[in-house]
N, C-alpha and C positions, 0 to 999 in steps of 0.2 A: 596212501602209504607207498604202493607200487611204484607212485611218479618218482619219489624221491628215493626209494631204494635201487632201481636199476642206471642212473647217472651214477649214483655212489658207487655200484658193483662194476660199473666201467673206469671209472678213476683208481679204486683200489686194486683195479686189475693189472691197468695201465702203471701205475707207479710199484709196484710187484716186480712188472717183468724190467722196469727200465734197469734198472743200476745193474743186472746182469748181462747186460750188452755192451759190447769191448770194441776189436777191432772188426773192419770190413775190407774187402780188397780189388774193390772197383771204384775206387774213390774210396767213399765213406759208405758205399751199398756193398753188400753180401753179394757172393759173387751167383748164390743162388741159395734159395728157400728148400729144408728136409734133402736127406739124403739122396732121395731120387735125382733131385736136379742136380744139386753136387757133384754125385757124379759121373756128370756127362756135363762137367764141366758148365754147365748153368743154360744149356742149352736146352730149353724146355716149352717156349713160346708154343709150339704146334705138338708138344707130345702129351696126350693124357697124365694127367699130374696127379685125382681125389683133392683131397682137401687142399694139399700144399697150391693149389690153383686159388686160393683165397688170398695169394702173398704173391701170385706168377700170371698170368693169364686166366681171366675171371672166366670167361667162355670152356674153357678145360673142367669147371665147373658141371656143364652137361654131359661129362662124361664118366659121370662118377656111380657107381651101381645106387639102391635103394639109399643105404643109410650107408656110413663112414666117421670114425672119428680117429683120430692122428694125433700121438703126444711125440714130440723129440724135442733133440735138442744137439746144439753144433757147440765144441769145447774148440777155443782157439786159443794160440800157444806163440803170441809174436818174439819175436826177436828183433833187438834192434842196437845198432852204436852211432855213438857222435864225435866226430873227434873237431873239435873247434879248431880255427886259424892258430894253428902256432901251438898247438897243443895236443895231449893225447888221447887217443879211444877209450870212452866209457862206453860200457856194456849196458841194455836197461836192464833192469831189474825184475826176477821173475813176475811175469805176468800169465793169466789164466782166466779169461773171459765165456762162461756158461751161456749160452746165445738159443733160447725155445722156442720152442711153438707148440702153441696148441690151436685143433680146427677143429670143425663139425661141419658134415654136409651131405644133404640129402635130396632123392627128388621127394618134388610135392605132388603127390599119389600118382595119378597112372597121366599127368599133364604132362606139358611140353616143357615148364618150369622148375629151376635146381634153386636151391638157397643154402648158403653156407656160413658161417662164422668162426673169428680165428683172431688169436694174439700170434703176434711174428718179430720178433726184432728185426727194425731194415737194416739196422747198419752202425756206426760209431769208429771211434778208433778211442786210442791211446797213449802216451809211454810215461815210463818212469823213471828217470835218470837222475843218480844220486851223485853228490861231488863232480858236478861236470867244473870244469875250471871257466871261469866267469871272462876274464880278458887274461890268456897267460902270456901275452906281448909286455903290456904296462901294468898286470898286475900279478905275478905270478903266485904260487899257492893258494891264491883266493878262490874259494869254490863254493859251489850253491846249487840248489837243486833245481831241474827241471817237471813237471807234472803236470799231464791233460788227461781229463776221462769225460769223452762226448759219448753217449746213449741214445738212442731213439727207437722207439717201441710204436708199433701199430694197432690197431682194433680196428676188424675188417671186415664187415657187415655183406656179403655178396651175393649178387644172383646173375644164373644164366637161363637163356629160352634157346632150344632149338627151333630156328625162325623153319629149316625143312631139315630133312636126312643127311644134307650136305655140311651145314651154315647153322653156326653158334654162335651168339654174341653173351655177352656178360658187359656186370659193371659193379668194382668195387670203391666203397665209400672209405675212406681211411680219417679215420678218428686217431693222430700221435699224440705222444707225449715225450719232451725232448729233456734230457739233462745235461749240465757242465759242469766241471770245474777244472781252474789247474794250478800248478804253482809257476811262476816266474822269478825265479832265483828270491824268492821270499825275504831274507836276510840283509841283501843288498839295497842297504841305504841311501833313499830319494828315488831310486828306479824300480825295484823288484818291488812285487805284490803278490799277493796271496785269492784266490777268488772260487766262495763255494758256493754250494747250494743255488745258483742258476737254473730254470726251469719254463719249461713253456707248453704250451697247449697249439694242436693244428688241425687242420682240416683241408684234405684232396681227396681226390679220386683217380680210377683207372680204367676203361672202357678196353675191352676185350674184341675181340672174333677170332675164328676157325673156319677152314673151309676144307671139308675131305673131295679132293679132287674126284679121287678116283682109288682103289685099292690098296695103291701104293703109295700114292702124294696127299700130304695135308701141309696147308700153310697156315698162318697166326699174325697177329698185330696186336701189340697195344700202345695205350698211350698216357703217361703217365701224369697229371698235372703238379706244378711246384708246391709246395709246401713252406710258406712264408714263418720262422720260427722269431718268435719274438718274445727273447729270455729276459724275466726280469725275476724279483724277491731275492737278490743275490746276497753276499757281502761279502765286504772285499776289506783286505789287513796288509798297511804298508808300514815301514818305517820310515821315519820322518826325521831329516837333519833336524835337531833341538826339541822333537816334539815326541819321538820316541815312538815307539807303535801307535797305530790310528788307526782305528774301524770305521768303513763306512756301511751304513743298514742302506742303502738304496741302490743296488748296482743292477743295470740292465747292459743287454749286448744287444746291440742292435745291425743290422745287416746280412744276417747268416740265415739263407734261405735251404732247404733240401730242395733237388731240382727236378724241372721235368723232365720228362726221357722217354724217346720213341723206339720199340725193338718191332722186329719182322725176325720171323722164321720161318724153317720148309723143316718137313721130317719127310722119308722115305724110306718105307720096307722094303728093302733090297730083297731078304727070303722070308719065308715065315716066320725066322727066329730072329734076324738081323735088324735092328731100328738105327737108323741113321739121323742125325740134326744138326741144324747145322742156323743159330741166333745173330743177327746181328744188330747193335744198338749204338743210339746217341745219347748222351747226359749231356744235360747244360748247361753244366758247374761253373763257367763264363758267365750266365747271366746270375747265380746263384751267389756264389762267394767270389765277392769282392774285397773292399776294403769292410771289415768287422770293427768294427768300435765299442769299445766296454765303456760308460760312462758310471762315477759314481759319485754318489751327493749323502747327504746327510752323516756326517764324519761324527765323530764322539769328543772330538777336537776341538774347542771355538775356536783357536790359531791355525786351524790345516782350514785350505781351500773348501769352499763350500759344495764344489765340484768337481771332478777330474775326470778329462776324456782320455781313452787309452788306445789308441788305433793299432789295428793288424791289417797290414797292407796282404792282403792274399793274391788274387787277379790270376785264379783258377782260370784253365784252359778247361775247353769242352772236351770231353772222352767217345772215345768211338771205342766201342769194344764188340771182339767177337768171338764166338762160343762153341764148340766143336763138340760132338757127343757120341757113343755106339751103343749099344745095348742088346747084348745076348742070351737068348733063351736057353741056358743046355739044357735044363730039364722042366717038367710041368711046373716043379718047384723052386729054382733056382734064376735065379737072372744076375749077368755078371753087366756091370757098366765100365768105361772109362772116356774121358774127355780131357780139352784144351783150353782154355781161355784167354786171351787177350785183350787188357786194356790199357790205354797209353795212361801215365801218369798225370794229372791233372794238374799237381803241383807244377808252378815256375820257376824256374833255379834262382834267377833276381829275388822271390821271396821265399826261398825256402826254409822251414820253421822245424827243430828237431822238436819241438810243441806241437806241431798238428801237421804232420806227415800222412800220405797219403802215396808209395814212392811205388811199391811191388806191381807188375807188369804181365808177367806170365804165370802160368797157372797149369800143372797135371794134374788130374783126377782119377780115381779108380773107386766102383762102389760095386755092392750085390743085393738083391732081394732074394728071404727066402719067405715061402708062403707055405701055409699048413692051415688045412681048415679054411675060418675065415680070417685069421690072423697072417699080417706084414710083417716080417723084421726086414729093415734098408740101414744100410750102412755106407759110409762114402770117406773115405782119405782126401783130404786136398793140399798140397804142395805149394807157395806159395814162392820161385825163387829170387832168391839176394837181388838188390836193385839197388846202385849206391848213387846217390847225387849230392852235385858240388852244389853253395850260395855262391851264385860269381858274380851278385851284382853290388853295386858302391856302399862300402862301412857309412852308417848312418846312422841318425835317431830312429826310422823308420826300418831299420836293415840291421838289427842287433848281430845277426847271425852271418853276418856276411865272410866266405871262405870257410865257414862249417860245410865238415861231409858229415854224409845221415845214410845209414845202410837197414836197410829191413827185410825179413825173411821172417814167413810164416809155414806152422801146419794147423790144420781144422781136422777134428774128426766130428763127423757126423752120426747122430744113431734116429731112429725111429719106429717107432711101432705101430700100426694100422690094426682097427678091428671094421671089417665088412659084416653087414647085417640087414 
């Protein structure tokens, strides 16, 4: 009974947290995991994390007291317009993406050994743009909607050993579960479609260390392996010259990988009260998303094709991003944070999609802990600002969007609460 109840209580858990994961803002990842890293700007590689090390540096895991467990949760609030070639600014549509975690993490009695466990959203985006105007050059009034909602949720099985007093290694197992859908001008006859319920199942990992110099310096590494997503159980709703709406039950997408990514950090206590950090990382959304292809088959149609491939030319650039942090002690009970963060946009202006935008760049943070007892309250603001980018590559079949501007601006707040025991 056991064997089959705990797969189950991991799928239920997993498909629970996914559909409340919305936008991210390092690509398609969270610019950082729980309030603490938030803000300090997501710079967290070498600083004692608890639990939130189950989604950050697995090694940060040995530095968690006895027992700990952490519920939050990050509320994002994107904004965004599109104003097509030749046409005007739609606004999207409000949107509000609930984004949690929960962990556990404990040592294993008086050993050298931590284990932890934890659901995290990595990341997703979104938008929702109503009457966007379809071609206002050759077809003016004609309007239709735009709509994507990517999810991706974790289950993170972790442990660290302190190998000596200096040197922590970790390593977590990540069990995802990935969802899509979106609209493509739905109404628009022989080209727009409709495409729900896409879903997939994944499996990486992420191998950790720490190393406390000395007093003042400790450094960090991890390394993240790719996440091959391979969405299929779709269906997909077009309209069809003479044939009128047509469902197909068998749509998969193929090509859309989440990517590996290597970060290194330093942290340094400048005074007793003063923590400094300072992350820097590579994604390698270049080998990741490319071109994405929806294929689907089994229509409701005998007259509609048996098949149809749908190609998203993407040819993501790799991101280098980097993460700036402080963190103040005023009192026993209070810590104030703020950070920086920077990553270049992954998207390419030749394919850029007001569908799967990925566009905001910089990043201010401010957060605080307060503690009482054995209880955390962490909180974190994140600022997300305006990023506009031009399509400036050639009107095509493959280039729907070409001469569309796409502007995005985000806030996140963060909350969390810790019980030490």
């Amino acid at each position: 009974m056991k064997k089959r109840l705990i797969p189950g209580l991991i799928v239920a858990t997993l498909m629970f947290f996914t559909p409340l994961t919305g936008w991210a803002t390092n690509g398609m990842n969270m610019i950082g995991t729980g309030a603490v890293s938030a803000g300090m700007g997501g710079a967290d590689v070498a600083v004692p994390s608890g639990c939130t090390a189950i989604a950050g540096n697995p090694a940060q895991l040995a530095t968690t007291c006895n027992r700990v467990i952490s519920v939050g949760s990050a509320l994002m609030f994107p904004d965004m317009e599109d104003q097509p070639s030749g046409g005007s600014n739609v606004d999207n549509e409000f949107q509000m993406f609930p984004v949690p975690f929960i962990g556990y993490a404990q040592r294993i009695g008086t050993s050298r050994w931590s284990a932890g466990i934890g659901v995290f959203a990595q990341g997703g985006m979104g938008v929702d743009f109503q009457d966007v105007e379809v071609d206002p050059v050759n077809a003016p009034g004609f309007k239709d909607d735009l709509m994507s909602e990517i999810g991706f949720v974790r289950l993170s099985p972790t442990v660290a050993y302190n190998v000596s007093e200096k040197l922590t290694m970790g390593a977590s197992l990540y069990a995802g579960y990935a969802t899509l859908k979106y609209d493509f001008f739905p109404t628009l006859a022989g080209m727009g479609h409709k495409v729900e319920d896409l879903s997939s199942f994944t499996f990486s990992g992420r191998f950790g260390v720490n190393y406390q110099i000395n007093d003042k310096w400790s450094v960090g590494a991890t390394y993240t392996s790719e996440s091959s997503i391979d969405f299929d159980d779709g269906e997909l709703t077009m309209i069809m010259p003479g044939l009128g709406e047509v469902k197909y039950d068998d749509v998969k997408m193929d090509g859309f990988t989440w990517p590996r990514q290597v970060e290194v950090g330093a942290a340094y206590r400048a005074t007793p009260k003063l923590l400094l950090a300072m992350d820097l990382s590579w994604i390698n959304w270049s080998s990741a998303i490319k071109t994405v292809t929806v294929t689907a088959s089994d229509p409701d149609n005998s007259m509609a094709p048996g098949s149809i491939p749908i190609p998203f030319e993407m040819d993501w650039d790799d991101q280098f991003v980097v993460a700036i942090g402080a963190e103040y002690e005023l009192t026993e009970t209070f810590k104030v944070r703020a950070g920086y963060n920077y990553g270049n946009t992954p998207v390419t202006n030749v394919n850029l999609s007001p569908i799967f935008p990925a566009l905001v760049e910089h990043h201010a943070t401010v957060g605080f802990t307060y503690s009482w007892t054995n209880w955390d309250l962490d909180f974190a603001y994140e600022h997300a600002f305006t990023n506009t980018e031009t399509n400036d590559g050639a009107p095509g079949p493959s280039n729907p969007f070409s001469g569309s501007k796409v502007s995005h601006t985000m806030d996140t707040f963060n909350v969390q609460m810790s019980y030490r025991f």
